[in-house]
C-alpha positions in Angstrom: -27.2 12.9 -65.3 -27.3 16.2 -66.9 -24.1 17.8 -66.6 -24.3 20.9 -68.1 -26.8 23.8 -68.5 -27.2 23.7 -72.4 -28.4 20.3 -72.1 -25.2 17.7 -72.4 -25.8 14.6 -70.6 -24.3 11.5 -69.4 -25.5 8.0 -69.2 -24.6 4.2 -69.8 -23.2 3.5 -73.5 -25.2 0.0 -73.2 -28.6 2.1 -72.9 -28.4 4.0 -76.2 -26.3 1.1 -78.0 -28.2 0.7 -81.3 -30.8 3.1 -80.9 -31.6 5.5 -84.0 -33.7 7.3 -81.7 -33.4 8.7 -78.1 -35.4 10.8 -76.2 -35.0 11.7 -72.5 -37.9 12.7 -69.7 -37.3 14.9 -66.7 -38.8 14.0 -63.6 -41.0 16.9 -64.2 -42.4 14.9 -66.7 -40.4 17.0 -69.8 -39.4 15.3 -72.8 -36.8 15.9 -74.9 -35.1 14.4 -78.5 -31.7 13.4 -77.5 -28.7 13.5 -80.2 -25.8 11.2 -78.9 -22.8 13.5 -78.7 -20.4 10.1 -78.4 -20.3 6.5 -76.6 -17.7 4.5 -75.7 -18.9 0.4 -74.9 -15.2 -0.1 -73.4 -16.2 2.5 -70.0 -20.2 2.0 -70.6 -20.6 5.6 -70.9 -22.0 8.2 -73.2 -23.0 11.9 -74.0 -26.3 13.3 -74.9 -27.0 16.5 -76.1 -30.8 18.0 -75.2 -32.3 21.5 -76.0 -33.9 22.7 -73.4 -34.4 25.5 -70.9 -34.2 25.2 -66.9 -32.6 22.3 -66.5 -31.6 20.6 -63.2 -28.1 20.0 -63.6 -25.6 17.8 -61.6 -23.2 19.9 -59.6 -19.4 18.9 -60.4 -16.8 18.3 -57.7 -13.8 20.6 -56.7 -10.6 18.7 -57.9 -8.6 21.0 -56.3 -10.5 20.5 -53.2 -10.3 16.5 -53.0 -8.1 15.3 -50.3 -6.4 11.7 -50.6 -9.1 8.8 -50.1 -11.9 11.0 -51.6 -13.6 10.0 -54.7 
């Protein structure tokens, strides 16, 4: 998912494990060089970084507007 306009991305720690190269395609077909930003195997989960311009972006959650028994 990207979560951030300027191109920072999460995904699974176990799909970049080992790899001295990344690159990440848009379904629009884009392609991008990825630098990983940090992993962690314990949660599965890493950052990317990507350069790139109009990017779809994951809208974030309000918090402060989650009630009890939301996720």
């Amino acid at each position: 998912f990207i979560i951030s306009a300027d191109g920072f991305i999460m995904t699974n720690a176990h799909v970049v494990d080992g790899a001295s190269e990344v690159y990440v395609t848009l379904t629009d077909k884009r392609e991008f060089k990825a630098r990983i930003v940090g992993s962690d195997t314990r949660t599965d989960v890493a950052v990317l970084k990507i350069d790139g311009s109009n990017l779809p972006r994951l809208n974030m959650g309000d918090s402060d507007k989650i009630r009890v028994g939301e996720w």
